[in-house]
MARMAR-550362 format. One line per 4 residues: number of its first residue (from 1); for each residue x, y, z of C-alpha. Coordinates in pm, 1 decimal, always signed. Layout:
BEGIN
NUM> X Y Z  ...
This chain:
BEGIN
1> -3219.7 +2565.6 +6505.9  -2885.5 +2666.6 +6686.7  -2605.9 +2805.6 +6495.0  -2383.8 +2407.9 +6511.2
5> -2650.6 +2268.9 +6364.5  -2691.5 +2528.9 +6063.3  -2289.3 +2531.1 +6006.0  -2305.6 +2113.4 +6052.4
9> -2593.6 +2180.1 +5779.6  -2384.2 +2394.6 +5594.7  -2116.8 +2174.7 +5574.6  -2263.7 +1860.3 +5455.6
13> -2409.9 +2050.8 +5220.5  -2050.9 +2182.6 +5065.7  -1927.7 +1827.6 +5124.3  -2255.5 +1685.1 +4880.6
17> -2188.5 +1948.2 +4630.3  -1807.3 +1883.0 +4604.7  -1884.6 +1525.2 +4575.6  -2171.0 +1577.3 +4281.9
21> -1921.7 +1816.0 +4090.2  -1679.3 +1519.7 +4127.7  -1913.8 +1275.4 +3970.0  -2003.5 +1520.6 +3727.9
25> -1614.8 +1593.4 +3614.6  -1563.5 +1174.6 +3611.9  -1871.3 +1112.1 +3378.1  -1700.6 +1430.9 +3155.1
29> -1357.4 +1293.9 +3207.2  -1548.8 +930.8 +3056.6  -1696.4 +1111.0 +2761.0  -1397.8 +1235.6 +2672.9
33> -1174.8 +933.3 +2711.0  -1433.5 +721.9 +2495.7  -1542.9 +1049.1 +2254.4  -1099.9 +982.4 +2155.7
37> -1059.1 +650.7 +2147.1  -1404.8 +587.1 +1936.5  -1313.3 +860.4 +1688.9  -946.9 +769.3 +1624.9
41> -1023.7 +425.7 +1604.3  -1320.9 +462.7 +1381.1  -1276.7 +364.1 +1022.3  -1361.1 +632.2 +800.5
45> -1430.9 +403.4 +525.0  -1719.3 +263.3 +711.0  -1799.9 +601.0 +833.1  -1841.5 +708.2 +481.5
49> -2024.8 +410.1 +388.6  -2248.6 +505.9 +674.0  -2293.7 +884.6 +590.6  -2388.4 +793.0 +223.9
53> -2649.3 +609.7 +363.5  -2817.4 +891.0 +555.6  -2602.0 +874.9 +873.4  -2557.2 +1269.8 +985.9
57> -2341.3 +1106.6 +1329.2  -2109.4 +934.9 +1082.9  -2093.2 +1271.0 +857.1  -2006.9 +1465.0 +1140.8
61> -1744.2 +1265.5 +1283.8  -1565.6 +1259.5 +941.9  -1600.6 +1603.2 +883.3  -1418.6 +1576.5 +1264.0
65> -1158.8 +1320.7 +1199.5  -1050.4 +1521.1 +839.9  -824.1 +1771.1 +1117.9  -736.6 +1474.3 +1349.2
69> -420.4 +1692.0 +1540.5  -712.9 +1952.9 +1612.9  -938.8 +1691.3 +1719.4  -762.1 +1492.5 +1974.8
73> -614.3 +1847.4 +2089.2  -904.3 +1979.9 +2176.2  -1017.8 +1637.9 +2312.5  -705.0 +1570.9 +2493.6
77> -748.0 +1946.0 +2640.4  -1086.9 +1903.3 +2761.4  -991.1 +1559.6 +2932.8  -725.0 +1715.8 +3102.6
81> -888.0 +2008.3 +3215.3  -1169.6 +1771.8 +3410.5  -938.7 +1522.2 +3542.4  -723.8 +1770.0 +3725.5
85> -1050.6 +1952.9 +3844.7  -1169.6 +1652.8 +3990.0  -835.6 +1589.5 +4149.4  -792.3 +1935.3 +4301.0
89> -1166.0 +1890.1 +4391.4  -1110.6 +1533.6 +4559.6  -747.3 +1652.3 +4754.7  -902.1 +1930.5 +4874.1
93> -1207.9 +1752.7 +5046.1  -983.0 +1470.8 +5168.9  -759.4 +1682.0 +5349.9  -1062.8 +1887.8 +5464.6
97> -1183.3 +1551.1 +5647.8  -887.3 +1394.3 +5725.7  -600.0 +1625.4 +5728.0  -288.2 +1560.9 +5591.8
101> -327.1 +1167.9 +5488.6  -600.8 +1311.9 +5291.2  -349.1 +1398.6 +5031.5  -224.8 +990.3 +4984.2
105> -607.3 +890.7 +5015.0  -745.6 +1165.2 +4713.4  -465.8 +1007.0 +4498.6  -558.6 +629.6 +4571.1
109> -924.8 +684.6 +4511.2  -915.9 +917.7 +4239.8  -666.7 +693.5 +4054.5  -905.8 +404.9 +4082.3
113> -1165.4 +607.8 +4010.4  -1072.1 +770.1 +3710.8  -910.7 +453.4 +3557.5  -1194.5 +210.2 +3614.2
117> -1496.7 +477.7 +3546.6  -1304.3 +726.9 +3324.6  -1058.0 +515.5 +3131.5  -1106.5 +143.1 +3056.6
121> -1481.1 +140.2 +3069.9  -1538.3 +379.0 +2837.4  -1253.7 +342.2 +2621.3  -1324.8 -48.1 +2625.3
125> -1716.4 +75.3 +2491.9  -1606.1 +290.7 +2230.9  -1327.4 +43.7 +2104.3  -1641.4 -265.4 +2023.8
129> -1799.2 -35.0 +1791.5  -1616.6 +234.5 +1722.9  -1800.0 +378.9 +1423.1  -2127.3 +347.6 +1606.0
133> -1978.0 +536.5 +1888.7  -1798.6 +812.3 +1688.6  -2184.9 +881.0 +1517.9  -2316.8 +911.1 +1875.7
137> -2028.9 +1140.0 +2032.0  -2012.7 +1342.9 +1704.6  -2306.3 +1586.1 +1825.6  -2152.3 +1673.6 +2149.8
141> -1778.5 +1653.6 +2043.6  -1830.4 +1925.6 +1699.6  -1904.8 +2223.1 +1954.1  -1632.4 +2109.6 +2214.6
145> -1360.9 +2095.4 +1917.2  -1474.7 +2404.0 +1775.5  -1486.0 +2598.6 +2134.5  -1148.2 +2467.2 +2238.7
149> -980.9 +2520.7 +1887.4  -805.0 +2834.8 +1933.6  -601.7 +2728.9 +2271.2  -528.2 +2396.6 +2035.1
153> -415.7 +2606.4 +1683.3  -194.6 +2860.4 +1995.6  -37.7 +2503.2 +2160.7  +15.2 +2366.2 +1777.6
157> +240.0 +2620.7 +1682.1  +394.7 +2625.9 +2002.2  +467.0 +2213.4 +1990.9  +582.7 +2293.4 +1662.7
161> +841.0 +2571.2 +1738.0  +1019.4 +2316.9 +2044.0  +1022.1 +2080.0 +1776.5  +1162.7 +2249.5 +1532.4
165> +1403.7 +2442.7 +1821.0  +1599.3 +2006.0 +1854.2  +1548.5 +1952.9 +1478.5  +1188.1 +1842.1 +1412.4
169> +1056.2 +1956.5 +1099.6  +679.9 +1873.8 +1068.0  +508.8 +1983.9 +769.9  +141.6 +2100.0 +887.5
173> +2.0 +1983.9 +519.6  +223.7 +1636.5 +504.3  +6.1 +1356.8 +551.4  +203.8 +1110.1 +781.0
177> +10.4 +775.3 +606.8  -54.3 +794.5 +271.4  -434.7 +663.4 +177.4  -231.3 +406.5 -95.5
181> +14.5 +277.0 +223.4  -280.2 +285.2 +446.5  -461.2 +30.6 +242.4  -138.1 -178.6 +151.3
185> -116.6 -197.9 +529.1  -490.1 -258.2 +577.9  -463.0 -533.8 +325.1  -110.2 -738.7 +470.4
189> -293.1 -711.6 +815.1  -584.6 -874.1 +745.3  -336.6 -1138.9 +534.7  -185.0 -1202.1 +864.7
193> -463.9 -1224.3 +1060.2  -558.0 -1513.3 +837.4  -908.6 -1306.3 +717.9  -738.2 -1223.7 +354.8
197> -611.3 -1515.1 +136.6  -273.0 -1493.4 -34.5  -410.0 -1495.5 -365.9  -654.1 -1215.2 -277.3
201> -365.4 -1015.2 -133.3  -143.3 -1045.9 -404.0  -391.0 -934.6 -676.7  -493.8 -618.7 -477.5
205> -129.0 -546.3 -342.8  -58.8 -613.7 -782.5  -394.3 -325.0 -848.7  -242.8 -71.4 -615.1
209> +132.9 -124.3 -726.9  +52.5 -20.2 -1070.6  +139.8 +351.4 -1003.8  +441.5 +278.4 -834.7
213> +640.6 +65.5 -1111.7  +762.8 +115.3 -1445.8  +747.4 -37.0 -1714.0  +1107.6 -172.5 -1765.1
217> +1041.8 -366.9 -1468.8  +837.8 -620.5 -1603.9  +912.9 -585.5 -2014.8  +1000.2 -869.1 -2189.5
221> +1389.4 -756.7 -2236.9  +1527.6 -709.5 -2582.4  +1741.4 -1055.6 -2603.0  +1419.3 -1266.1 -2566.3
225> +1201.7 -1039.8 -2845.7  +1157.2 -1251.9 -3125.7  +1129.8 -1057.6 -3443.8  +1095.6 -1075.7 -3797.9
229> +1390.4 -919.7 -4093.7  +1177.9 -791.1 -4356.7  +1459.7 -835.8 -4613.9  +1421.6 -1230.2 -4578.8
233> +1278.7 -1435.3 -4788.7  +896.1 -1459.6 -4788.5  +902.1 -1873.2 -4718.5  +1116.2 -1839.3 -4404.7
237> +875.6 -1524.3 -4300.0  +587.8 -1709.3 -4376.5  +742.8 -1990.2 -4143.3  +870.5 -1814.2 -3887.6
241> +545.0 -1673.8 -3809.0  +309.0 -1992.8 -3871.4  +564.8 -2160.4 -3603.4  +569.9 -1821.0 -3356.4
245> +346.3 -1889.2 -3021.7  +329.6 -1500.8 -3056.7  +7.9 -1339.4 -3234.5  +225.6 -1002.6 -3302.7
249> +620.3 -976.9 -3378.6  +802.0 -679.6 -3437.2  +963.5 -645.7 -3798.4  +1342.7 -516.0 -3812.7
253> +1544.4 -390.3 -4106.3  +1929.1 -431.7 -4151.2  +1952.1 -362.5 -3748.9  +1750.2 -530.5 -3453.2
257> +1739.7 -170.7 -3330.8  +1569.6 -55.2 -3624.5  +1191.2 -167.2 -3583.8  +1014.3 -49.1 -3891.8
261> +659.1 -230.3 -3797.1  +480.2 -499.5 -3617.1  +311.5 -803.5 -3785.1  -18.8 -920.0 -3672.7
265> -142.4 -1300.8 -3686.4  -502.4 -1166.1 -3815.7  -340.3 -926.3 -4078.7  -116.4 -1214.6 -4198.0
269> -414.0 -1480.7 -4246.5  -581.4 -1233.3 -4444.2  -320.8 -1176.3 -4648.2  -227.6 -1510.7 -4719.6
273> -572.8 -1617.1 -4774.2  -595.3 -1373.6 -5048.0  -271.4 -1495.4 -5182.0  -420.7 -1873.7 -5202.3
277> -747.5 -1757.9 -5366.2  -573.3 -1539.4 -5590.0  -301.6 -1500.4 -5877.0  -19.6 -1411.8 -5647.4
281> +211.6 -1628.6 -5529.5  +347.7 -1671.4 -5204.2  +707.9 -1613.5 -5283.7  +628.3 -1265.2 -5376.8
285> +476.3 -1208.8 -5051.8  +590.5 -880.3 -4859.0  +553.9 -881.1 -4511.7  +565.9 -474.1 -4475.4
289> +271.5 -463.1 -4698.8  +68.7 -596.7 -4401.9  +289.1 -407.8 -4088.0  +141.8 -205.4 -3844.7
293> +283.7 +132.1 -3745.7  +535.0 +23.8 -3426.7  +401.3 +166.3 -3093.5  +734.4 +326.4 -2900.7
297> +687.8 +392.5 -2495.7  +963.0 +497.4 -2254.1  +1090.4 +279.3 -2010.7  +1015.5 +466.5 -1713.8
301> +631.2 +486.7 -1781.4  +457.1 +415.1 -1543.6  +246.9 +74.0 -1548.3  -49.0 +257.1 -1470.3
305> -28.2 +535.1 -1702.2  +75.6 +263.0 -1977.0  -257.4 +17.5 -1913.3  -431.1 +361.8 -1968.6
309> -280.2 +442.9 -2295.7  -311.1 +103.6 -2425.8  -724.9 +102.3 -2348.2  -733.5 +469.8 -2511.3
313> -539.3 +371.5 -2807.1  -712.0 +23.6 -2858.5  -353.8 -179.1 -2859.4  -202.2 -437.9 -2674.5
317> +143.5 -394.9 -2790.9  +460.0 -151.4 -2726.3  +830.2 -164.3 -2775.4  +993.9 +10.0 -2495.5
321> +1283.6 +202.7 -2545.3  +1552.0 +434.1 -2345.5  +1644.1 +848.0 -2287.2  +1887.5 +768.9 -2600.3
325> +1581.3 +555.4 -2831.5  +1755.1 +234.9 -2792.8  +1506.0 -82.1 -2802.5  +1548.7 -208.9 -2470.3
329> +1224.4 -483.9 -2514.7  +885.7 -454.8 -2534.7  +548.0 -476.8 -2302.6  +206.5 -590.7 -2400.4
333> -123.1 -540.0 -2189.6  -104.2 -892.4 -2085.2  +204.6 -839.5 -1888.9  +57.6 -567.8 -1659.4
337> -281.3 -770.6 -1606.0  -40.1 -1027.9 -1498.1  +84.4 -836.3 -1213.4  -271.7 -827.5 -1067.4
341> -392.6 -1173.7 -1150.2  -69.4 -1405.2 -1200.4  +12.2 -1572.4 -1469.9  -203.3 -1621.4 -1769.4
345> -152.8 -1891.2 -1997.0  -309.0 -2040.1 -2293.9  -256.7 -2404.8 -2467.8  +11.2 -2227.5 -2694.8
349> +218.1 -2120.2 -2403.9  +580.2 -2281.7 -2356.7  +520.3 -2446.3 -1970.6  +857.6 -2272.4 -1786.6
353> +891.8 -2289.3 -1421.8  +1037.8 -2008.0 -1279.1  +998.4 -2187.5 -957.2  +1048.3 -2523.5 -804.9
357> +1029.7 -2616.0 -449.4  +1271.0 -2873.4 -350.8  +1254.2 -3117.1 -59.1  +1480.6 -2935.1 +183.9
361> +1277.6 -2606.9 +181.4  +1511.6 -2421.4 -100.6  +1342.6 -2293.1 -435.1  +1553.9 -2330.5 -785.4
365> +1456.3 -2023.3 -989.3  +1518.3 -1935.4 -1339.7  +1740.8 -1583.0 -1318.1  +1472.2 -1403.6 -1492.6
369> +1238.9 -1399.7 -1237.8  +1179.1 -1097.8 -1158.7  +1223.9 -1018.1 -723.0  +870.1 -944.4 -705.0
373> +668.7 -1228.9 -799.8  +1010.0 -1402.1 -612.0  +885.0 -1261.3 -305.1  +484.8 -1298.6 -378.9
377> +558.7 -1694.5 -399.7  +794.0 -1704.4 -93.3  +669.1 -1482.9 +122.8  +996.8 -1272.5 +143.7
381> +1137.1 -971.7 +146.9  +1409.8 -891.7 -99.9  +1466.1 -559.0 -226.0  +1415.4 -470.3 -579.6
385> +1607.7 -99.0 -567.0  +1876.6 -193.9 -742.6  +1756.9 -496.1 -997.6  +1470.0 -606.3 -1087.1
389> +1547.0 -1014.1 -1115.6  +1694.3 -1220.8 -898.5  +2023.7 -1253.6 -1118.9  +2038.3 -871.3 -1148.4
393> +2036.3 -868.1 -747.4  +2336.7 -1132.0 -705.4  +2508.6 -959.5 -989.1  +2485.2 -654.0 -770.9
397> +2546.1 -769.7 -467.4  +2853.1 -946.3 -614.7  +2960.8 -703.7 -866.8  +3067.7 -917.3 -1048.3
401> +2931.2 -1184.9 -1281.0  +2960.0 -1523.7 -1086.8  +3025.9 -1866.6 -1207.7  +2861.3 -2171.7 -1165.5
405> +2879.5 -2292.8 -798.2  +2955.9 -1927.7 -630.1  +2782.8 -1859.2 -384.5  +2668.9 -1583.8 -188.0
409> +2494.3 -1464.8 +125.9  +2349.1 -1152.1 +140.4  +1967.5 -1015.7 +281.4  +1910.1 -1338.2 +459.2
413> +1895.7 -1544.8 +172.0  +2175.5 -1795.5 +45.5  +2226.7 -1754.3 -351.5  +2393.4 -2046.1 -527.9
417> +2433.4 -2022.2 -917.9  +2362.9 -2349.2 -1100.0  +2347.1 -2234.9 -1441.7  +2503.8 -1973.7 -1671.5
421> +2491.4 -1892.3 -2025.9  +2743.8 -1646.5 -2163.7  +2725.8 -1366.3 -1932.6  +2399.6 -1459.0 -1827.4
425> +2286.1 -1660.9 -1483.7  +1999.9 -1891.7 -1569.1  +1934.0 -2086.3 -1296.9  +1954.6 -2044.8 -912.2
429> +1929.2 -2229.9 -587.6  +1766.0 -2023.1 -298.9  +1757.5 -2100.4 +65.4  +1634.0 -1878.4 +355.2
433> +1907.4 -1866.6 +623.9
């Protein structure tokens, strides 16, 4: 064999090889487009679901996704890396065979190539099933992060320091989505997508808001406590609580703002049963002899930590009061299970609608509503920073205390006062603008 046909030999030979390496850097450059995309779009929910059932994949890649800056670092670096290796590779052969449009020619194939083969393919795999796919990749991915994790930690702090150089603060141990707004988001999502129904949403939106509100946001406020003077006389007592829809009713002396106890329905039966069977008589009934110790709680508890106390202390009933011990109303266990599961009525309930659709799409509400079950029912957005009914809000956003037929305009809903007692705005005409 001459020497041409050795160097000829040669040559195709160098021309095979940079093509295989190539190939080899585009099925690398796939693994590591996919290996991303299937482990940041992986739920780790399911992924734990799956690891409690034996999975060691779906352990691994949660184990991987707890770091996930690391992880698409070091995934992002290694993509990189074999994507401009492939590129160099590919210019330099093209311009090897065809001289300097080799340059224009390496670009248009290698950009087809690597976004057909090393792109949407594999990224479109992963995305189907990405917790299957994150299990799979999880083996291969663990050494690659761990390798490749001191040139990520080295181009961390350096990202860092340029950010922080314009302004950027970014606290390495601040979670930027909380697991609770995660799941509120999850859950309004799905909502959307028409796969979680209203009602659904609203109770576990109600279960997860329970840390977040207090209790003077849904307390029955002081002016609508009914209570008892235990200085009257025993017949209008005894009435006043035979006629009461309420089963317990705080007991006052000489001052509203001096609760001394709380009378229970069951206590009260007893008593008076023992009255009728006995020699006593009625008249000389005392209602303190059957009171209950009250049960004080400050207003900025939080619903949460209240439901809590009330299972560990075996009560359903607190008086809520202020920084300076002022009754400001009170709160029962009923009212926080309605904030996960609506409204709960019984056959002694008063029927009031807080809400009433009218024919031209505008809602009359009562002013007591509060701006959260205002927004549940209509699907809207008010704030509730600064008031916590709808007739605070207008009073705030007015600052002033309307009159009957003001109205006003503000967060894209038109506010039109219908009724007002006193100082008080009772009813309300809402339309969205």
């Amino acid at each position: 064999m001459d020497s041409n046909s050795v160097e000829i030999t040669n040559l195709a030979a160098v021309i095979w090889g940079v093509g295989a390496a190539i190939v080899g850097l585009l099925i690398l450059s796939a693994f590591f487009s996919g290996s991303e995309t299937a482990l940041t779009a992986a739920n780790r929910a399911k992924l734990h679901s799956m690891a409690k059932s034996g999975s060691k994949g779906a352990e691994r890649a949660l184990k991987l996704t707890e770091d996930s800056e690391r992880l698409i670092g070091s995934v992002l670096l290694g993509n990189n890396l074999v994507n401009i290796l492939a590129t160099s590779l590919a210019t330099s052969l093209f311009t090897f065979l065809y001289g300097a449009n080799g340059i224009a020619l390496a670009t248009l194939v290698m950009t087809l190539l690597v976004l057909i083969f090393a792109e949407v393919l594999p990224k479109t795999y992963a995305i189907t099933n990405p917790e299957n796919a994150a299990s799979l990749v999880s083996r291969l991915v663990a050494p690659v992060v761990w390798a490749l994790s001191p040139i990520v930690t080295v181009i961390r702090a350096f990202v860092r320091l340029l950010l922080r150089i314009v302004g950027v603060n970014i606290d390495p141990g601040t979670s930027f989505l909380a697991a609770h707004e995660e799941i509120k988001g999850a859950i309004s999502l799905h909502h959307s997508e028409g796969m979680v129904e209203k009602a659904d949403r609203d109770r576990l939106l109600g279960a997860l808001d329970l840390k977040m509100r207090e209790v003077d946001e849904i307390m029955l406020h002081r002016s609508d406590v009914e209570m008892i003077d235990a200085d009257g006389p025993a017949e209008e007592i005894l009435s006043q609580c035979f006629q009461s829809t309420h089963t317990r009713i705080p007991i006052f002396r000489n001052d509203p703002e001096n609760v001394i106890g709380v009378m229970h329905t069951k206590d009260l039966l007893r008593a008076v049963d023992g009255l009728i069977n006995g020699t006593e008589k009625l008249k000389d009934f005392d209602v303190m002899s059957i009171a209950r110790d009250p049960y004080f709680v400050p207003e900025t508890t939080s619903l949460d930590d209240q439901m809590r106390e009330f299972l560990r202390r075996k009560v359903h009933f607190a008086l809520v009061v202020d920084e300076y011990g002022s009754l400001q109303g009170l709160i029962t266990l009923e009212d926080i299970l309605e904030e996960i599961v609506g409204e709960i009525t019984d056959e002694h309930d008063i029927d009031q609608e807080e809400l009433a659709r009218e024919p031209d799409g505008s809602v009359v509400v009562d002013g007591a509503m509060t701006i959260r079950d205002l927004n549940r029912e209509c699907e809207w957005n008010l704030l509730d920073e600064d008031a916590n009914t709808v007739a605070g809000l207008v009073i705030h956003e007015a600052q002033m205390i309307p009159a009957e037929g003001q109205v006003f305009s503000f967060q894209g809903i038109r506010f039109e006062v219908l009724t007002r007692e006193v100082n008080r705005i009772t009813r309300l005409k809402l339309r969205k603008i």
